[in-house]
C-alpha positions as CSV (number, residue, x, y, z in Angstrom):
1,X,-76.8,259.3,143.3
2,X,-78.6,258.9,140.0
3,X,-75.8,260.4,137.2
4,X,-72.8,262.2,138.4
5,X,-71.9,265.9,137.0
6,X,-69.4,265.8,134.5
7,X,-68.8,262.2,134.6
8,X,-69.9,260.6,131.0
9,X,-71.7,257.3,130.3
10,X,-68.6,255.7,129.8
11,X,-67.2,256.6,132.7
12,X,-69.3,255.4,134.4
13,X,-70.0,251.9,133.4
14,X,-66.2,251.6,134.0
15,X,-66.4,253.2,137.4
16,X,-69.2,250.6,137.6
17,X,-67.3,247.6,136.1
18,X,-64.0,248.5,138.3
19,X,-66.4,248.4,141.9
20,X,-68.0,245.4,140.3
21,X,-64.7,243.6,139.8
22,X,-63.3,244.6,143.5
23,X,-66.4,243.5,144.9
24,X,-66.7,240.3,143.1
25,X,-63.4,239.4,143.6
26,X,-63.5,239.8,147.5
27,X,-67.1,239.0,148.4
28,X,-68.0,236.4,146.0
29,X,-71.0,236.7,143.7
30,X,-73.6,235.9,146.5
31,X,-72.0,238.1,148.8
32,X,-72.1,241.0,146.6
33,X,-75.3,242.9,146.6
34,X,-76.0,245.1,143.6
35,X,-76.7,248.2,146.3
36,X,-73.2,247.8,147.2
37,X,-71.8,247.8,143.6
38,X,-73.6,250.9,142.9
39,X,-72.6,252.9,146.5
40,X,-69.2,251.6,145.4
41,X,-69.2,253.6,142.0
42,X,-71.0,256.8,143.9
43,X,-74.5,256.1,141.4
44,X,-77.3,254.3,141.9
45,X,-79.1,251.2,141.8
46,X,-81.2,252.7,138.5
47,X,-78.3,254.1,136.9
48,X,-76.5,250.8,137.5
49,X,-79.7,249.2,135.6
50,X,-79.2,251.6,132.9
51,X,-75.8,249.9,132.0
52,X,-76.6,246.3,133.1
53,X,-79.3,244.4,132.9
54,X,-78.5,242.0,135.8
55,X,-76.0,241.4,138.1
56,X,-74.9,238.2,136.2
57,X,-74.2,240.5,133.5
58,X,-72.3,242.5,135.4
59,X,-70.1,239.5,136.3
60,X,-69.2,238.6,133.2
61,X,-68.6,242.0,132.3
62,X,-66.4,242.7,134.6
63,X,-64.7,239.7,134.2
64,X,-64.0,240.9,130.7
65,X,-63.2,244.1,131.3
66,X,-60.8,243.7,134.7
67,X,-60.1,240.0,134.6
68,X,-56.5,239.1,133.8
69,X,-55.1,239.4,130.8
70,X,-51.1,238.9,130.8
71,X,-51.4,236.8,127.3
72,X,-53.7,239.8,125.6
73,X,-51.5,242.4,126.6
74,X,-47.8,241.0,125.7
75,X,-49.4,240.4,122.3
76,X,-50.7,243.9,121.6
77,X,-47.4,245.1,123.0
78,X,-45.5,243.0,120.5
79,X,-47.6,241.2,117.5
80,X,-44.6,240.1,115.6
81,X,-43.1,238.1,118.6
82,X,-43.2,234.4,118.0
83,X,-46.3,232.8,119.7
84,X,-44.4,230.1,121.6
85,X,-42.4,232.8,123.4
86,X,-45.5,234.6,124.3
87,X,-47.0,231.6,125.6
88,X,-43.9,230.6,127.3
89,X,-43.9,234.0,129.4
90,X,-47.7,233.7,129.7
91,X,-47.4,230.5,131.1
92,X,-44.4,231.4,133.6
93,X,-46.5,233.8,135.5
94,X,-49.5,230.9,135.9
95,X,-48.1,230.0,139.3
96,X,-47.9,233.5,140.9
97,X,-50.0,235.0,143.6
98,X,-52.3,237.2,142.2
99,X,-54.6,240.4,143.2
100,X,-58.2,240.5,144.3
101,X,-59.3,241.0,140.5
102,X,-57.1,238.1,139.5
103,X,-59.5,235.5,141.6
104,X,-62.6,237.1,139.1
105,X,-62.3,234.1,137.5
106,X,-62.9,232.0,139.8
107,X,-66.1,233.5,141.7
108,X,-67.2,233.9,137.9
109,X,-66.8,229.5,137.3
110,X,-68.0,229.1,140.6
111,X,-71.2,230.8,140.3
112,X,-71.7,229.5,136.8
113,X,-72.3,225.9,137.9
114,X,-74.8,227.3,140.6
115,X,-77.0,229.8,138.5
116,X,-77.7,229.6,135.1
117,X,-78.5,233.1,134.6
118,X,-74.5,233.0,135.7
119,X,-73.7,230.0,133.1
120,X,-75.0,231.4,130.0
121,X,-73.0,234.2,129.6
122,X,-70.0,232.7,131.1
123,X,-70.2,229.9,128.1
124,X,-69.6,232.6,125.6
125,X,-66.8,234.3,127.6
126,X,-65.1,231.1,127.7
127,X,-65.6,230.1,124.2
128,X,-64.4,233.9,123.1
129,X,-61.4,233.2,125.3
130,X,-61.2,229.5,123.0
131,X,-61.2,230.8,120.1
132,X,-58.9,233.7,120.6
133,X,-56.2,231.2,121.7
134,X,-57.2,228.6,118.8
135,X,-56.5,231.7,116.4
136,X,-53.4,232.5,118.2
137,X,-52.6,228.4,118.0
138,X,-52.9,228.4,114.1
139,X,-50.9,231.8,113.9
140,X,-48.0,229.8,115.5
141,X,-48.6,226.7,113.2
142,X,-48.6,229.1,110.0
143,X,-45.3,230.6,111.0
144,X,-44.4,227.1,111.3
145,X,-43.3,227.4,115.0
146,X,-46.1,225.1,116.2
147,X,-46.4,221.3,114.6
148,X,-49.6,221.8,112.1
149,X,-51.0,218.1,113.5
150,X,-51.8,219.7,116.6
151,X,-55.6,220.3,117.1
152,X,-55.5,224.5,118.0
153,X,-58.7,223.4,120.0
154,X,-57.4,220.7,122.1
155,X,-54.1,223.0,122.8
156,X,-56.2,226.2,123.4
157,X,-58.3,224.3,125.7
158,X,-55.5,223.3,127.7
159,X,-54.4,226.9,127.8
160,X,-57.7,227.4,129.7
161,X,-57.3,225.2,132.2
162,X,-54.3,226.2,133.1
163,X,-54.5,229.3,132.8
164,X,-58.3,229.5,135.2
165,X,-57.2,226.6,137.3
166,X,-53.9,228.4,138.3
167,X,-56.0,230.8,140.0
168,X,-57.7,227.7,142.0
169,X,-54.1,226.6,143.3
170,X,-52.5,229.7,144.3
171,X,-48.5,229.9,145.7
172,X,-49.8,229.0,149.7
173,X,-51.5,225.9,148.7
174,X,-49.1,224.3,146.2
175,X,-45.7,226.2,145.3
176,X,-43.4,224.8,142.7
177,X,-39.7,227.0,141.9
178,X,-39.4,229.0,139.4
179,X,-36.8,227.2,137.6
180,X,-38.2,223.8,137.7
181,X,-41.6,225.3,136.1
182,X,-39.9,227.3,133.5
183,X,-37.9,224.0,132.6
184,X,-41.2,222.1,132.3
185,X,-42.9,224.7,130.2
186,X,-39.9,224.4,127.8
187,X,-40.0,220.9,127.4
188,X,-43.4,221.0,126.4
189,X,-43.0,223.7,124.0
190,X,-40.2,221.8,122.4
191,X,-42.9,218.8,122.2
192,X,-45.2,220.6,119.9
193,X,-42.5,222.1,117.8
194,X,-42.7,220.9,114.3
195,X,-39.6,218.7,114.4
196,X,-40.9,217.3,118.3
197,X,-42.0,214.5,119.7
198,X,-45.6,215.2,118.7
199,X,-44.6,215.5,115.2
200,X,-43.0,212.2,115.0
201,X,-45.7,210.2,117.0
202,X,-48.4,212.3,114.6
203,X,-51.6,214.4,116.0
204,X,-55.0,214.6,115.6
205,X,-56.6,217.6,114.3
């Protein structure tokens, strides 16, 4: 199982990435074995090697590559859509039962605090993931749909933790309707709108 016939080098670091993420996702990261990942894919363990360098890397990889990405996709799909109704949709999805690959994030944290080979790449997924949603934070104060006092940090930080600790409370543990979250969500959005509560109490950037 060293290279398949006909299959390139990118296809098969995703077929790697996509057994990686399944794997992951259901096993944990210290109940996946790296012989596994590789059977998975049909290749093996030195062709696996070839693409990653360890199975921490692999982790995070996958995570970027399969982990969720609801908020990424609806702005590809629609650039010019204002950024509080993109993070209002994003955000009424947050208490949904998800797939396998939509617990990635969580086997990903949870072996972060216990390896640091884990931990080091995690800290720059994570801050990627910060910035992006900073960026995204200033694009909506520009347009003047977000109040310009509000740090983008401090608000793309807390679209983190909800966002990675929704998938730590899923629907069976703690349910809420959908109705009574979408109404919450709006409220807060109205709270950083440049005319809302936040803007008349004043921010810190």
């Amino acid at each position: 199982m060293g290279r398949i016939a006909g299959v390139t080098p990118a296809e098969t670091r995703e077929r790697l990435l996509r057994a990686a993420a399944d794997a992951f996702a259901r096993h944990g990261y210290d109940g996946t074995r790296v012989a596994d990942i590789a059977r998975a894919a049909g290749v093996s363990n030195g062709a696996l090697y070839a693409h990653f360098g360890s199975k921490a890397e692999l982790l995070v990889a996958a995570l970027r590559a399969h982990g969720r990405r609801m908020l990424d996709d609806l702005f590809a799909a629609d650039p010019d859509r204002p950024v509080t109704e993109l993070l209002l949709t994003a955000g009424r999805w947050l208490p949904r039962r998800r797939d396998a690959a939509g617990y990635l994030i969580v086997e990903a944290l949870v072996a972060a605090r216990r390896d640091e080979e884990v931990a080091r790449p995690m800290r720059d997924y994570v801050g990627e993931r910060g910035d992006w949603l900073a960026g995204l934070v200033r694009v909506g104060q520009a347009g003047d749909e977000l109040d310009a006092a509000v740090s983008p940090n401090a608000l793309a930080h807390l679209c983190l933790l909800l966002g990675m600790g929704s998938a730590l409370v899923p629907p069976d543990l703690h349910a809420v309707g959908d109705e009574e979250w979408s109404a919450l969500l709006a409220r807060i959005a109205a709270a950083l709108a440049p005319d809302g509560p936040a803007a008349q109490t004043g921010g810190t950037q």
